[in-house]
N, C-alpha and C positions, 0 to 999 in steps of 0.2 A: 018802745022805749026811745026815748028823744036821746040826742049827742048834744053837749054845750059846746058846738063849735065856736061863736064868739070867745069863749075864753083861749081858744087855742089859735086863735089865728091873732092872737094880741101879745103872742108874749113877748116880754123884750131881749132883743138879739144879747147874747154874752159879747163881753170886752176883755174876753181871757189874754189873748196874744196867741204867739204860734208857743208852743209848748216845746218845739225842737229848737227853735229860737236861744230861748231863754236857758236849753241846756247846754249849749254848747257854748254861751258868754261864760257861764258856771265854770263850767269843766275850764276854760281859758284861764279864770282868773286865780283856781286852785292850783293847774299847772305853774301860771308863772312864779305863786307862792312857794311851790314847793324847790323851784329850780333855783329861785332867790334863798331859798334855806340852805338849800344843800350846797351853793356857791360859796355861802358865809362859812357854812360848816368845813370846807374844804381847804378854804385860804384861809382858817384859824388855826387849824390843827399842822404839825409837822409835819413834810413833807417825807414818806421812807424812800423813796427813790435819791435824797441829796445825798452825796456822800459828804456828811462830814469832816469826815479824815482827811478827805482831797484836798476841803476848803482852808484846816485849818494847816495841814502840809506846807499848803500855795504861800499861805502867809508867814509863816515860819522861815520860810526860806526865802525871805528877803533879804538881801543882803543891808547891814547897817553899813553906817560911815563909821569907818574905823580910824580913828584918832590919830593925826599926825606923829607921834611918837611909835604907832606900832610898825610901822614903814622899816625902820631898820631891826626890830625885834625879829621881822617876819622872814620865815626860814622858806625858802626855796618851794615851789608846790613840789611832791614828784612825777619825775615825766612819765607818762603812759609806756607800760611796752611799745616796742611797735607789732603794728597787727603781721601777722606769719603773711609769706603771699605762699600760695600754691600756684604748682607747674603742672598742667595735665602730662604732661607728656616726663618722661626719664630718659637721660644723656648715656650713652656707653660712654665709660671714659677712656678718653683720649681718641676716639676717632671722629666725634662729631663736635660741634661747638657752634652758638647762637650767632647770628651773623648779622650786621651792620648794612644798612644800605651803601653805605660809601666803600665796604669790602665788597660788596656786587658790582660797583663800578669800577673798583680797581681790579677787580680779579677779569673782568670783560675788556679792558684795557690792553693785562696782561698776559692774556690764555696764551697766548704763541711764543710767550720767551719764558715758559716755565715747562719742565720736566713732569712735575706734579699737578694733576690736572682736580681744580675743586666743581664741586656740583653744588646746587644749590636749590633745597628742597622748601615747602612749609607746611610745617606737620598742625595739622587737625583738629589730630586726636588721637589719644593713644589709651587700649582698654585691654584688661585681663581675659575677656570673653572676645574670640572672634566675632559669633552673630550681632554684636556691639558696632564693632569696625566695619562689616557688612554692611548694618545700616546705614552709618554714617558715608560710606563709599558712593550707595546711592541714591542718600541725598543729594550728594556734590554731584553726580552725574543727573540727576534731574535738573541741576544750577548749571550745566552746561560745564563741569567741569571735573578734567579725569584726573583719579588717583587710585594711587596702588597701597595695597596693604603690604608690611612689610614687621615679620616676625622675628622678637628678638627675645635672647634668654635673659632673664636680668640674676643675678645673684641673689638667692633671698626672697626672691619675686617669682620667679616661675617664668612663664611666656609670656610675654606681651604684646599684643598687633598693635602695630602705628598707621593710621592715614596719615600719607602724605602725597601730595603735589607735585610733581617735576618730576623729573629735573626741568628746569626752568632755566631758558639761554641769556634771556636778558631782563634788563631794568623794566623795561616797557613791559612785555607779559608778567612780570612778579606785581606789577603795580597792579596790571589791568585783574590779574586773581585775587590781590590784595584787596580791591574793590568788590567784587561780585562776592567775598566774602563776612566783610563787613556792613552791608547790605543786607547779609540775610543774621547777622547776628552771630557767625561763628566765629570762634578767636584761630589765630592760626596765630607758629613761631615761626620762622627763619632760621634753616638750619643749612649751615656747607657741611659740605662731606669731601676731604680729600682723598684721591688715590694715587696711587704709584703709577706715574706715566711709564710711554713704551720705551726701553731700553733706548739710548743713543748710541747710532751705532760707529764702529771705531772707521 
């Protein structure tokens, strides 16, 4: 049995192209269709993330020009309270009181022609829990700087520990602690404490 090789060695090459080719232009030009839809669809429809309410707020609360004659109709705004300050720390009354740089100069001035001798501390902090005041004790001795706890009864209040600092001789050290404390962010008061010098004698 003969082969008709002539026919087989004639045949004409195919002009298909690459077949991976042609899929991947496809699939290009479907994606960019579908991303241009979904873009349209997206910046047509509203948006739920806008708040609304903010936008129409914002504008609401515009102020208009208000008409030359409302100037003297217009009553007074009212003033704010004022905000409370808070004091960490609590006073005994009548044996301590806040103290002034210019009473640390005069009282270092005047230590030698007064009978009553003032000290002068500056307090911390002052907490209902000793392990509080513990801590904070040392901290300040980690900052290079000593202080004592000092336990008081308050009325009403119970016990209270105070940190404080000093007694402190002069300008220059209260300054120089005044620094090393505001540095690291802790507030500290200034506080004298007078006591009863030593009898003079007859």
């Amino acid at each position: 049995m003969s082969r008709d090789y002539k026919s087989s060695l004639k045949r004409p090459p195919q002009k298909n192209g690459n077949p991976m080719l042609i899929g991947i232009i496809i699939g290009l030009f479907i994606g960019l269709a579908i991303s241009l839809g979904a873009a349209l669809i997206i910046t047509s429809w509203p948006s739920p993330f806008v708040n609304h309410s903010h936008s129409a707020k914002s504008t609401a609360a515009k102020p208009q020009p208000a008409p030359m004659n409302a100037a003297h109709n217009k009553s007074p705004a009212p003033q704010e309270p004022p905000k409370p300050h808070f004091d960490f720390y609590t006073i005994l009354p009548g044996t301590e009181a806040p103290a002034t740089d210019q009473e640390v100069k005069q009282a270092a001035q005047q230590a030698n022609r007064r009978n009553a001798q003032e000290r002068y501390f500056l307090q911390v902090g002052s907490f209902p829990a000793e392990t509080d005041a513990d801590n904070l004790k040392a901290k300040l001795a980690l900052l290079g700087v000593e202080a004592v706890i000092q336990s008081a009864t308050l009325p009403g209040k119970g016990v209270w520990h105070r940190v404080r600092i000093g007694p402190l001789t002069g300008l220059q050290e209260l300054n120089r602690t005044r620094a090393i404390l505001a540095q690291n962010h802790l507030p500290s008061s200034l506080i004298k404490i007078r006591e009863a010098g030593p009898p003079q004698q007859p």
